[in-house]
N, C-alpha and C positions, 0 to 999 in steps of 0.2 A: 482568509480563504473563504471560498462563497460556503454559505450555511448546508447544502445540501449533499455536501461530501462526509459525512461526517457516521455516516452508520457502517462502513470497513473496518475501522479503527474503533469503536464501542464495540464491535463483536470482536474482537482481538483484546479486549481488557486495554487498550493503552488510554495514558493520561493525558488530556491534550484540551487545548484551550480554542476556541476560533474568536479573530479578529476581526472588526469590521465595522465601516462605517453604516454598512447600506442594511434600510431597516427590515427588507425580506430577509437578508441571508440569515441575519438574525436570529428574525422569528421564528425560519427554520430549522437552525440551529437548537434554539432552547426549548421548538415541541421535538427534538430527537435528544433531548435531558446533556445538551453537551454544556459546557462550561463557556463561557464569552465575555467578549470585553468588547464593550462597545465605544470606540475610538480608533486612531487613526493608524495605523500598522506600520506607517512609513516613519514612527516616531521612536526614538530613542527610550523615552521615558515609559511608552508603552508596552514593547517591546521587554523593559525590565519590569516591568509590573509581571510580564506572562512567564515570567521567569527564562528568559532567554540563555542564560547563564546558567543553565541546569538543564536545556533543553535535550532532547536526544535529535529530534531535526525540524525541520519549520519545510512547510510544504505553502508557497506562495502563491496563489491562485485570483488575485486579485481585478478588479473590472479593466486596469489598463497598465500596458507593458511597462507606460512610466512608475507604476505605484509597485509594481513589481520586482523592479527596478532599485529603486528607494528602499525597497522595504531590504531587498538580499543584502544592498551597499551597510546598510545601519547592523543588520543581524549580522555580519560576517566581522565587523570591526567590535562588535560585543561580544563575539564568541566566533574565534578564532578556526576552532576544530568543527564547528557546526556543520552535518550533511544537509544543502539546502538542495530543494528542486522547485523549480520555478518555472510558471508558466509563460509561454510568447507566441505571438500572435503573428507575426514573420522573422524571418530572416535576420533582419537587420536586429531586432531586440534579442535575438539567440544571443548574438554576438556579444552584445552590452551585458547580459546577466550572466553571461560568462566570465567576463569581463571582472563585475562587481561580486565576483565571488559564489556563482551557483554552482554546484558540482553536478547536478544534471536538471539541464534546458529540453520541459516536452512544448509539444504542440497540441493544443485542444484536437487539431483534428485527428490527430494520432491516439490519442492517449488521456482518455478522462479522467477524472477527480478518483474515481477508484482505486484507478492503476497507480495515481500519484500516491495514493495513500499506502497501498502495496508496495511502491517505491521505498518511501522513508522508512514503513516498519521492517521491508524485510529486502534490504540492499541486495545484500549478496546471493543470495537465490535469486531475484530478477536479474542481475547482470551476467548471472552462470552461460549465459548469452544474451546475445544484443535485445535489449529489453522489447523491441516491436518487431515480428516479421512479417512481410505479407503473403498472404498463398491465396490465390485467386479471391481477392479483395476481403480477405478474414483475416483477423488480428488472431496471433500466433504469439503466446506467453510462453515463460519459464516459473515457476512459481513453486515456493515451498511451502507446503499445506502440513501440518503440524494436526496428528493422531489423538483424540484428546483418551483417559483412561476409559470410558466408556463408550467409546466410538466405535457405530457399527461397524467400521474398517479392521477393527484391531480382528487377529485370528483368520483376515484372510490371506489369501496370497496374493501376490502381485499381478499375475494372471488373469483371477477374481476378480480385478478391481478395474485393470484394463478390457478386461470382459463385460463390465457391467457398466462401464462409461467407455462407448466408442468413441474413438481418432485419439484418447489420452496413452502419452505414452509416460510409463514411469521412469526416469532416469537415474534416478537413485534415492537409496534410504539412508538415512540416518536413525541409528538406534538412540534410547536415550541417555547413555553413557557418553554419545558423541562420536561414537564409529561409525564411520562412514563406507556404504555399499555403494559405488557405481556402478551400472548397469546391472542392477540387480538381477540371479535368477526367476524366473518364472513364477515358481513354488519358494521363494522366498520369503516367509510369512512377517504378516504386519503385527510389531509391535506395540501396546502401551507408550504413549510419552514419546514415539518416535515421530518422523519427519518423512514426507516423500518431498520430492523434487522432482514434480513434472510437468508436461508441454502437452498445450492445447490452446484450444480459444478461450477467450472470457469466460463466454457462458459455461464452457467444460470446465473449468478451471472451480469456477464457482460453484457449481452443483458435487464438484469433489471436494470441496472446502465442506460444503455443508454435508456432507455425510460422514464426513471423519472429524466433523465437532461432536462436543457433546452433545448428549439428551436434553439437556435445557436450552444450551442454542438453538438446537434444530427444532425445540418447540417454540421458542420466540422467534424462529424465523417462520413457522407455520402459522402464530397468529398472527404475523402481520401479515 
């Protein structure tokens, strides 16, 4: 994947490796402290090195549809159950990486390195509806944004929070036992450890992520 997707997934704690031949992605990669393997992705041998066989998903974002291509066909014959999403550049390669096994085909101009990383970590709250919509040329998400124990979010309401980040609307909580509130009340207060489920744009999307992280995130996201 190109080296500069890679800060979604380090503030989410996940483990993940980027592959690559090309010597920026790289180097962008290893000044944001991610893990790398430099070599050729579309390779079997490589591909086991990154532990593919243990993976949780492989997000393909590579310079050309062919290597992206290559790369889904090899991941998916090593690992069967693997969620891949993979990048394509027209039409006609949707069809082929569907083809060789991607479970969901975006388009750069839809849908950037972000959202793909939002994709693989958190499937099923993006698909809670159709993962892009458009509203007078604004990208419109579904996203589940996860309370951390000290988040300034916990102790408010749902009201509060759609109050304090306008056009977000919340469509449901999750507590953290795993109950699940759909269209939650108003006055429905935010728990510890729980989950919202809501819709907006990127950027709202994002600014709600960051306030219902922790104290330490939200300060390593202020000194960068």
């Amino acid at each position: 994947s190109r080296g500069g997707n890679c800060q979604y997934p380090l503030q989410q704690g996940a483990e993940f490796v980027v592959i690559d031949r090309n010597a920026e992605s790289i180097g962008k990669a290893q000044q944001a402290n991610c893990l790398t393997i430099v070599d050729d992705a579309t390779k079997d041998e490589v591909l086991k090195r990154a532990r593919i066989d243990n993976a949780r998903g492989l997000i393909t974002a590579l310079g050309s549809d062919a290597d992206n291509t290559y790369t889904t066909l090899a991941a998916r014959e090593l690992n069967s159950t693997l969620p891949i999403i993979a990048r394509a550049n027209d039409e006609d390669a949707q069809r082929k990486l569907q083809h060789a096994g991607a479970n969901r085909v975006v388009a750069p101009e839809t849908i950037g390195g972000h959202r793909m990383a939002r994709l693989a970590l958190r499937p099923v709250a993006v698909e809670f509806i159709e993962t892009v919509l458009f509203s007078r040329k604004q990208q419109l998400l579904v996203g589940e944004i996860e309370a951390s124990d000290d988040s300034s979010s916990v102790g408010s309401t749902v009201r509060q929070v759609e109050e304090k980040f306008p056009g977000v609307k919340i469509l449901a909580f999750k507590k953290k036992d795993g109950d699940l509130i759909p269209s939650p009340n108003p006055e429905t207060i935010i728990e510890k450890a729980g989950s919202l489920t809501a819709f907006g744009t990127i950027e709202q999307l994002e600014a709600l992520e960051r306030y219902c992280g922790s104290s330490e995130a939200r300060a390593n996201l202020l000194k960068k």
